[in-house]
C-alpha positions as CSV (number, residue, x, y, z in Angstrom):
1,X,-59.3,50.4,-9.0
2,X,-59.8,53.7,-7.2
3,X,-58.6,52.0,-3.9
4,X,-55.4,50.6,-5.0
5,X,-54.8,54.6,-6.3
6,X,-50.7,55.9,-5.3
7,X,-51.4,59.5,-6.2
8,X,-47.4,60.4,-6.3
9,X,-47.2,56.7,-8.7
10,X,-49.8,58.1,-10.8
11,X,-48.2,60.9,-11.7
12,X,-44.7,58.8,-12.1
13,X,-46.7,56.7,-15.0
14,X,-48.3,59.7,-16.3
15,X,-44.8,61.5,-16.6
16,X,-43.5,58.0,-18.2
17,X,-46.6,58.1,-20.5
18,X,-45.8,61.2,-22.2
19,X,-42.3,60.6,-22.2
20,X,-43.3,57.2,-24.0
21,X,-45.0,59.3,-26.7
22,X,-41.7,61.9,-27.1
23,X,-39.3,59.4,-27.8
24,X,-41.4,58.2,-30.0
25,X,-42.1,61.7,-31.5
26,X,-38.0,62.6,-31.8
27,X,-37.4,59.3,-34.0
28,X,-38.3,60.8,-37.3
29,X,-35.7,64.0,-36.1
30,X,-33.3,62.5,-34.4
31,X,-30.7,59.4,-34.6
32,X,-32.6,56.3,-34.3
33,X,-30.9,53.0,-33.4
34,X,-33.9,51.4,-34.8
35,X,-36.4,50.5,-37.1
36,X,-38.8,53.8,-37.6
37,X,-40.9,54.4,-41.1
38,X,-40.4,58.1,-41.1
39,X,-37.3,60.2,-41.6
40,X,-37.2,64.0,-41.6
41,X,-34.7,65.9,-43.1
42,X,-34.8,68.4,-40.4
43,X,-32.4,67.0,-37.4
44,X,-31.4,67.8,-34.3
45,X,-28.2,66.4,-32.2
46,X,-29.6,66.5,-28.4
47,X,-32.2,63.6,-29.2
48,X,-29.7,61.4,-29.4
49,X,-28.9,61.9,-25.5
50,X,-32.4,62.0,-25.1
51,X,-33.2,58.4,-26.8
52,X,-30.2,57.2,-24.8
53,X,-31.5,58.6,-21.1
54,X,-34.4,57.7,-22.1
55,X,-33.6,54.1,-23.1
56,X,-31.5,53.6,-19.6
57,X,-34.5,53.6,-17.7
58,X,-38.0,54.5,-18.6
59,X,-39.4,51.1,-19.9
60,X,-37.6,49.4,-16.8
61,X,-39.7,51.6,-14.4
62,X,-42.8,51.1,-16.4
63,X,-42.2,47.2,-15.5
64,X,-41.5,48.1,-12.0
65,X,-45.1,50.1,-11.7
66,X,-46.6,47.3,-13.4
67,X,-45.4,44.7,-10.8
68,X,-46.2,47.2,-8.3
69,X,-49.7,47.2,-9.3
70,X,-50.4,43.5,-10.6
71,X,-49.8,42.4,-6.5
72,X,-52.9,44.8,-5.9
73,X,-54.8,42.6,-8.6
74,X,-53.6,39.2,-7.5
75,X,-55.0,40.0,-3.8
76,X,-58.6,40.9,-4.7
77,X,-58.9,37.8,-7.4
78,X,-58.2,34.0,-7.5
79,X,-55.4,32.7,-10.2
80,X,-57.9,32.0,-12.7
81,X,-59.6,35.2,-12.7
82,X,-56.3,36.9,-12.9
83,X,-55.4,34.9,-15.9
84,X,-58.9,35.4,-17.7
85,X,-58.0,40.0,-16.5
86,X,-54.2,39.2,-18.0
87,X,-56.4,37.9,-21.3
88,X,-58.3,40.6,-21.7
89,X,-56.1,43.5,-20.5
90,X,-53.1,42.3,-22.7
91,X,-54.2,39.7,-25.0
92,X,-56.9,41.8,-26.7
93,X,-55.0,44.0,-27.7
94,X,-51.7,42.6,-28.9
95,X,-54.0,41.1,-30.8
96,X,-56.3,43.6,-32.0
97,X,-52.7,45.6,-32.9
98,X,-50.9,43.1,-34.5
99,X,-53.9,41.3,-36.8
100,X,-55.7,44.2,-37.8
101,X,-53.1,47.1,-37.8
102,X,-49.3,46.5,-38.0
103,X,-50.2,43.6,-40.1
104,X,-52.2,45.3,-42.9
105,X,-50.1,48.6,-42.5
106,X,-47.2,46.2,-42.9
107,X,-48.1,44.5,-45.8
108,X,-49.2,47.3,-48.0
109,X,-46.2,49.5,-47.2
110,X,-43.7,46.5,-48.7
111,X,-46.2,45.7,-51.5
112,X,-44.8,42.3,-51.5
113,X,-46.0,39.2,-53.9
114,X,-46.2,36.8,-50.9
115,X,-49.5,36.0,-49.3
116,X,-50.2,37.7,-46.0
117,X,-50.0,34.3,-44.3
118,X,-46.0,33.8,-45.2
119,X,-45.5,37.7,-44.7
120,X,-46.9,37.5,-41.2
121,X,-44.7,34.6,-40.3
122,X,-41.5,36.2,-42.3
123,X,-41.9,39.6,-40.0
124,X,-42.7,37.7,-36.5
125,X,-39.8,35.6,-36.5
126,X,-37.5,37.5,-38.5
127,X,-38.2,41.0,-37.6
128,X,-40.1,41.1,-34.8
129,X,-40.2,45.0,-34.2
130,X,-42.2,45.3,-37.2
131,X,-44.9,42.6,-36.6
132,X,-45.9,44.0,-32.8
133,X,-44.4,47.2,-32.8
134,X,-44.7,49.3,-29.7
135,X,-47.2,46.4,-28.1
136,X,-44.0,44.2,-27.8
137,X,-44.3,45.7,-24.2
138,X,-47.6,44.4,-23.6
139,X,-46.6,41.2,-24.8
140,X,-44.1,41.0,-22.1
141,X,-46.4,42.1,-19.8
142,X,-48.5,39.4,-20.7
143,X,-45.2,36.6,-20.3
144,X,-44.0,38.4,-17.1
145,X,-47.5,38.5,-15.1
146,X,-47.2,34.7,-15.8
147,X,-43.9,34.2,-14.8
148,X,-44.8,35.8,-11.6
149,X,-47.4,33.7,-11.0
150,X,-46.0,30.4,-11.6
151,X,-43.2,31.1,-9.5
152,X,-44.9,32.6,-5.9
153,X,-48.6,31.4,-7.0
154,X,-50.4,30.0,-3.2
155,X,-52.1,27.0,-3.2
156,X,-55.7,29.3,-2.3
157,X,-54.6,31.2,-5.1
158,X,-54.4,34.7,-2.8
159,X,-51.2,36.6,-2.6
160,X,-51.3,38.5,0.9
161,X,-49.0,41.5,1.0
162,X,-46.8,40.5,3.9
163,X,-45.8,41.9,7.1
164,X,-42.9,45.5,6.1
165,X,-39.6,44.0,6.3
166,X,-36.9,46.9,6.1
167,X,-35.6,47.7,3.4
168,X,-31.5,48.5,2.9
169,X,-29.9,50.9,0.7
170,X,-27.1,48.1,0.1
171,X,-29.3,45.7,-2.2
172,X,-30.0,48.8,-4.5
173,X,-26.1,48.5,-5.2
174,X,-25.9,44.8,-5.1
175,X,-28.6,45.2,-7.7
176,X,-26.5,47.6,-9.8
177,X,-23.5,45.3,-9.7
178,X,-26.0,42.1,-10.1
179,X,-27.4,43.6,-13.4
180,X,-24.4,45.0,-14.7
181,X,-22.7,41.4,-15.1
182,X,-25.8,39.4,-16.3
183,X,-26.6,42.4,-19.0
184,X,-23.1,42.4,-20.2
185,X,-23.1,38.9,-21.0
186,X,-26.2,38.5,-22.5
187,X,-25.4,41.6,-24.7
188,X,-22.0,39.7,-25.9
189,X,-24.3,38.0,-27.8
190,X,-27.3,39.9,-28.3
191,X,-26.3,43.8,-28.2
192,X,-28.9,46.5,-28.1
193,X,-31.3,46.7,-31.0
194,X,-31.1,43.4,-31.7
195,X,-34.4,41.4,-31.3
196,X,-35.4,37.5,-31.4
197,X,-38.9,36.0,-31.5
198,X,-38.7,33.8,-28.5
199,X,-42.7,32.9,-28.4
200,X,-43.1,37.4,-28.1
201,X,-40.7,39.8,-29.5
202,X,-37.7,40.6,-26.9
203,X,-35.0,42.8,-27.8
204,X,-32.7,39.9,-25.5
205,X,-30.4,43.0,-24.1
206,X,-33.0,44.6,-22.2
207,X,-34.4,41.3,-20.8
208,X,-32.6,41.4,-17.6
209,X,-33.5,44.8,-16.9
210,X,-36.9,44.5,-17.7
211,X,-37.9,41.3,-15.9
212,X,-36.2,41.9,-12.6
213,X,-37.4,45.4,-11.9
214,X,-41.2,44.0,-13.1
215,X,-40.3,41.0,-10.0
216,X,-38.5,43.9,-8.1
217,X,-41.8,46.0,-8.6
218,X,-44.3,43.4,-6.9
219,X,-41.2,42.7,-4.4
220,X,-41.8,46.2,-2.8
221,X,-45.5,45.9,-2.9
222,X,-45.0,43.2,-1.0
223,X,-42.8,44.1,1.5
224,X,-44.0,47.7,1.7
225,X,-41.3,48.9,0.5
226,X,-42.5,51.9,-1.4
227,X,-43.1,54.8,0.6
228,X,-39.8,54.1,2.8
229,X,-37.7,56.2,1.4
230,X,-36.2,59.6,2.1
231,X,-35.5,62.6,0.2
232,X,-32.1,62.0,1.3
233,X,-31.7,58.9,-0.6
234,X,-33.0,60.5,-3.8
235,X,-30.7,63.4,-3.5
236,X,-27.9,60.5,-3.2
237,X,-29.3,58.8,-6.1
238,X,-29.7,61.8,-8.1
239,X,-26.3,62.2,-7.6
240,X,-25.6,58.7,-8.8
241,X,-27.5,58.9,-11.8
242,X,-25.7,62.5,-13.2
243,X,-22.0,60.4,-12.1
244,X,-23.6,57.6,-14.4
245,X,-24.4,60.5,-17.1
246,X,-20.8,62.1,-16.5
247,X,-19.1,58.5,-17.2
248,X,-20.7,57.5,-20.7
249,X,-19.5,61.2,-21.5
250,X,-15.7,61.7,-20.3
251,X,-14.2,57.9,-20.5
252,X,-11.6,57.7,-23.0
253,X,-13.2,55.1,-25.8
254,X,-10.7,51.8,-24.5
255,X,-13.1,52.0,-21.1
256,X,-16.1,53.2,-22.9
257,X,-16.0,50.3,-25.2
258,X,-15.0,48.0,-22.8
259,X,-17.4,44.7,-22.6
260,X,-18.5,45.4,-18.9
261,X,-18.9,49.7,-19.3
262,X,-22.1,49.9,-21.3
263,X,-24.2,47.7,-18.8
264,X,-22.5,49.1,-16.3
265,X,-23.6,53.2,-17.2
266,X,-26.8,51.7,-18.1
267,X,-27.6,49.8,-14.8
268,X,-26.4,53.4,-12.6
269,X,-28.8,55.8,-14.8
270,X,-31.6,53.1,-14.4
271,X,-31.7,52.5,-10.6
272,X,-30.4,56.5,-10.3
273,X,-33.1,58.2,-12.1
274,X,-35.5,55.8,-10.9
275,X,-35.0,55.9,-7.7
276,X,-34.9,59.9,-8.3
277,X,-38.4,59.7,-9.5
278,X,-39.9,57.4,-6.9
279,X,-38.5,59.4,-4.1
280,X,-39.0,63.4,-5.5
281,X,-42.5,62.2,-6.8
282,X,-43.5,61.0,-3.4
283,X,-42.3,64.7,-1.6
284,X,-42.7,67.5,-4.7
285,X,-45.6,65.3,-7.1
286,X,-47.6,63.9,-4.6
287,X,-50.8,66.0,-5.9
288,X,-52.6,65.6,-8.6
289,X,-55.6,68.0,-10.9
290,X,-58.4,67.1,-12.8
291,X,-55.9,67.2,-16.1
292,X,-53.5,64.8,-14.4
293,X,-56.1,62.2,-13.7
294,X,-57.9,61.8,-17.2
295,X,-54.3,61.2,-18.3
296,X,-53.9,58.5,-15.3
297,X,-57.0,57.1,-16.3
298,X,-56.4,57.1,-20.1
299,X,-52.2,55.6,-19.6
300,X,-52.8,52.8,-21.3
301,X,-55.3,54.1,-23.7
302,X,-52.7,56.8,-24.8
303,X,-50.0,54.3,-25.1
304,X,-51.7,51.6,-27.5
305,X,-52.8,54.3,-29.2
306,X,-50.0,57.3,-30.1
307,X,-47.7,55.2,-32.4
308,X,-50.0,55.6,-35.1
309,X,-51.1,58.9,-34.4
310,X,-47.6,59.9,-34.1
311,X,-46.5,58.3,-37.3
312,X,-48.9,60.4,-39.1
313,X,-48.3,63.6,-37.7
314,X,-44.9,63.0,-38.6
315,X,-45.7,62.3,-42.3
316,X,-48.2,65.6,-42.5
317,X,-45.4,67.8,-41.7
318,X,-42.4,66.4,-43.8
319,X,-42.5,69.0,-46.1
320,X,-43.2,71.9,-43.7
321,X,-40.2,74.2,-43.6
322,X,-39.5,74.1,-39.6
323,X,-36.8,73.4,-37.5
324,X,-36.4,70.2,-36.3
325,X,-37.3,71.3,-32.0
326,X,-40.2,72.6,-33.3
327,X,-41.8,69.5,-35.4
328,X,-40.6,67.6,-32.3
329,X,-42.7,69.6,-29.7
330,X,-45.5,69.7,-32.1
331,X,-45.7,65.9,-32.7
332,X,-45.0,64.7,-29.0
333,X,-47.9,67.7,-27.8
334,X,-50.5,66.8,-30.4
335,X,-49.6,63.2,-30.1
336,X,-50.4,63.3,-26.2
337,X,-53.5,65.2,-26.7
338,X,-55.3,62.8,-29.7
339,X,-54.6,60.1,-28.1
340,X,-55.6,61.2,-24.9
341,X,-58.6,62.5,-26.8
342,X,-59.1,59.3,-28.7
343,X,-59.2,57.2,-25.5
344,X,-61.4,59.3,-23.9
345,X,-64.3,58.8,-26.4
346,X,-63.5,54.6,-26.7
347,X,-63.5,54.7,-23.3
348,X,-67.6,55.9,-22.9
349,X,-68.3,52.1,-23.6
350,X,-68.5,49.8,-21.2
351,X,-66.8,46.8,-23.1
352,X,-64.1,49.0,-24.5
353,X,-63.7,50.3,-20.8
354,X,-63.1,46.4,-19.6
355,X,-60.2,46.7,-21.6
356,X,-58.9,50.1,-21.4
């Protein structure tokens, strides 16, 4: 709702939004760890720091917004009408998406002798990108917001945010050390692009990340711990991120490859560059135009939306003769715009509007 409106926060998820849709854009041009359905011969090296900066944080801070915001929703409704909002908000369309899109565009593209029944089940427990694809995070979503409210529901089902509590620098490096140890040893089992169907599509290595910053995320709205930051602490935090940066690229391969070093580098680019974000958006982004806010309004619309759009902008221009940078910038541009176009025009109807 308008009143529950961060302007600085909005252009955070706008930012992330975009950045969603160019990662998604650079797949067919750069190295993909991966599953992706189109491959260019054009290529270009630098995406492949770009999917991994990328990767370090910007999912993680979209689950920290999304906490942020859910405590607003949890305050104005009781638990039931929260679940029947989660339902509709999420449900829908995971699945709208995975019956009626990836499925079809699934089946067809393996032309496969099985009925679509045993295909459906093959590719949601055995490869699970494929069956939600990008709407695996709205499945978590989904999970989370539950999670959350099993665990701090009230008994008159209204979640007061409480008196500010102060917040210290210190727990954003306990954090750091916390998620470095539990990543690392889920990921000596599960390492990064590996996925499991455990009730939703997780890619397991990410799971720590993702859930506590979603919890961390409703923590602060909570606490009121948002807007209590300095531009000091993001310069020191910027600083931390670029030493995180610095690491994954000078240690000698016996560190690098070391169990603990990957989760470690990970966890400092995560809280570094989000914390960057969160504290230079609040001083230097906290304005916003009439452009901004149709994106704001249309976030989600343009995130359900781009993969496809994306996919087959990438196809049209596979045999164009341009460089790699400039396929890229074309996709991830046009990308943003169609679906923010496409959004726009589902969104004049009221039902649709319920949902998006």
């Amino acid at each position: 709702m308008k009143t529950n409106r961060i302007v600085y926060v909005d252009v955070i998820k706008v930012f992330l939004t975009c950045l969603v849709v160019a990662h998604h854009a650079g797949q067919a041009y750069g190295p993909t760890g991966g599953v992706w359905v189109v491959s260019d011969a054009a290529k270009t090296d630098w995406l492949e720091q770009f999917f991994f900066i990328n990767a370090s944080y910007m999912m993680g801070l979209y689950f920290f917004i999304s906490g942020y915001f859910m405590v607003f929703s949890l305050n104005r409704k009781t638990n039931a009408q929260f679940v029947k909002d989660r339902f509709v908000r999420l449900g829908i369309p995971l699945l709208i998406f995975t019956f009626f899109i990836f499925l079809p565009f699934n089946y067809l593209s393996t032309k496969g002798d099985t009925s679509v029944v045993s295909f459906f089940i093959d590719t949601y427990f055995n490869k699970p990108p494929i069956a939600t694809g990008h709407l695996w995070f709205v499945a978590s979503l989904l999970v989370y917001s539950f999670i959350y409210l099993l665990a701090f529901r009230t008994k008159t089902g209204v979640h007061e945010t409480t008196a500010q509590k102060p917040f210290k620098t210190y727990y954003l490096f306990v954090y750091i050390i916390l998620l470095t140890i539990i990543s690392a040893f889920v990921r000596l089992k599960y390492p990064i692009d590996v996925w499991r169907t455990w009730l939703i599509p997780v890619e397991v290595a990410h799971i720590p990340q993702y859930l506590s910053l979603f919890l961390i995320g409703a923590l602060f709205n909570r606490f009121q711990w948002l807007d209590t930051f300095k531009l000091s602490t993001g310069l020191v935090f910027f600083v931390l991120a670029v030493i995180g940066y610095l690491l994954n690229e000078i240690l000698p391969d016996a560190i690098e490859n070391y169990w603990l070093t990957e989760s470690f580098v990970e966890s400092i680019l995560c809280v570094g560059i989000s914390m960057t974000l969160l504290t230079f958006f609040r001083y230097y982004g906290n304005r916003t135009n009439a452009f901004i806010s149709s994106l704001s309004d249309n976030a989600y619309g343009i995130y359900l939306f781009h993969l496809l759009i994306v996919i087959a902008l990438q196809k049209v221009l596979l045999d164009w003769n341009l460089d790699a940078n400039i396929k890229f910038m074309i996709v991830s541009v046009s990308s943003i715009l169609l679906s923010l176009g496409l959004s726009v025009l589902l969104r004049k109807s009221n039902w649709v509007r319920k949902v998006l």
